[in-house]
Every structure is written in C-alpha cells, then in structure tokens.
N, C-alpha and C positions, 0 to 999 in steps of 0.2 A: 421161720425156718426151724427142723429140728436141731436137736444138737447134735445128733449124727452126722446131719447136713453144714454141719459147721464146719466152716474154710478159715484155715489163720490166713491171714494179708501176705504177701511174702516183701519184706524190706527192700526195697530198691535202690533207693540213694537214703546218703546220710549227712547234710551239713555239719559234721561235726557238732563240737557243744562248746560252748564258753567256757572261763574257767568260774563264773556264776552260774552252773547246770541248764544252759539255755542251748536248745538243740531243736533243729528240723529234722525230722525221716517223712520219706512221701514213698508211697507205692500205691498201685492199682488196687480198686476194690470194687468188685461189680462194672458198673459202666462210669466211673470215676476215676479223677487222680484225685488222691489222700495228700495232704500236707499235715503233719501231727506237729505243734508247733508244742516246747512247753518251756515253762522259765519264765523271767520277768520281759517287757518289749518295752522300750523307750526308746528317746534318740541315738543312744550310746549303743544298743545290743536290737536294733529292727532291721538292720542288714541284711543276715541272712534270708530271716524271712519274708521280707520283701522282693529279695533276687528270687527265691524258689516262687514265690508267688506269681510273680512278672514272668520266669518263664512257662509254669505252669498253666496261664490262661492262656499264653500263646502254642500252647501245643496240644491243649485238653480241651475237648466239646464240653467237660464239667467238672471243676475243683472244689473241694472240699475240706474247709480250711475244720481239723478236730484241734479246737479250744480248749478242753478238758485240761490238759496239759496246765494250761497259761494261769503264772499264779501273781502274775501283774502285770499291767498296760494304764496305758496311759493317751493322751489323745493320738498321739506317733500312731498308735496300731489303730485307731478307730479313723484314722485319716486313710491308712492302707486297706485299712477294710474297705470302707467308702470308695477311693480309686481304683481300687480291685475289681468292685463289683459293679463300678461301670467299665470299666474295660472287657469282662467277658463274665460267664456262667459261675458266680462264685457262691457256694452256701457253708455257711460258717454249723459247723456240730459241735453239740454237747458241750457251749461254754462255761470255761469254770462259772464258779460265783462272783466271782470279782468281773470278768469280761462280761457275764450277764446282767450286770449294776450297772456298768460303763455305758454297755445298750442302754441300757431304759432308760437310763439319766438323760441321758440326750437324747433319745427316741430315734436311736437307727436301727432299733430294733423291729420298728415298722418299716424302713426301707432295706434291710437286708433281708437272702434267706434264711432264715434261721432255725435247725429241725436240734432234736433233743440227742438225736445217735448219729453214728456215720452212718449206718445204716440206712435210716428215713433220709441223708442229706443225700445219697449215691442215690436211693431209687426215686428221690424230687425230681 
C-alpha cells in the first residue's frame, strides 16, 4: 500500500485500562476485527481481554488479536490464546518480545496464526 493509500483504523470500542496501563481498543481493519491488547495479562488483569475476545470470535468471520502492546503474560494469556483459536478464526500480530518467547518456549507458535503486522494478520 502507498502511503497516500494509507487509512488510520477508526477506534470503535474501548475496555477502558487498569490502573497498571492495561487496556483493550478493537475496531475494524480491512476484513478483520482488531483487538490491540497492551499491558501486563495474568490472572488478576486477563478479564478484559478475554470477554472482548469471547465476544469477538462470536461475531467476527476473523480476529486479530495486535500483541505488540503486550509487555507481560504469562500462561493465563497462552491458555486464551489456545481456547480462542479453537473456538473460531483467530491470528495473533506483531507479538511483543516477551509474547513471542512465551510462543516458542512452548511451541504454540506452530499451532497458532501468527503474522508479523496487523496488516498480513487481516489479509491471512
């Protein structure tokens, strides 16, 4: 895409954020719904994103969980990744460093989708 061709996302919904900077915004990008998760996920703070998640694959033909954000997790979010993306069409973009360790270490990084942008995750 040029850069002239370039569309910002427009915000749709907002989970609010923690008061540890842990927040969900989703909107439409392409033929995608966007989940931009960022902040730490464990037991105590995977809430949110697990409800927008849950209802996201039930009303989206394709979600797209942007990782980038995410600057800790723990198995709580590699468990919802996993029940996520057997419950419908889910492909995780551009995980930080840390969620990209989390994958390989346990190698669900061969059982998830996993693309490097939203971009490549929306047109998968």
């Amino acid at each position: 895409m040029l850069r002239d061709e370039a569309v910002t996302p427009t915000l749709m919904t907002d989970s609010g954020h923690a008061s540890d900077g842990t927040g969900v915004q989703q909107y439409a990008w392409r033929d995608a719904w966007v989940i931009a998760a960022r902040g730490d996920y464990d037991l105590y703070s995977i809430t949110p994103l697990a409800d927008a998640l849950a209802d996201a694959i039930e009303k989206h033909t394709k979600v797209v969980l942007d990782a980038s954000g995410i600057t800790f997790a723990d198995s709580t979010l590699l468990n919802l990744l996993i029940l996520t993306h057997q419950a419908g069409p889910l492909r995780v973009a551009a995980p930080s460093n840390q969620v990209q360790r989390l994958l390989k270490i346990t190698g669900v990084d061969a059982y998830l989708h996993v693309r490097d942008t939203v971009d490549d995750a929306a047109l998968a």
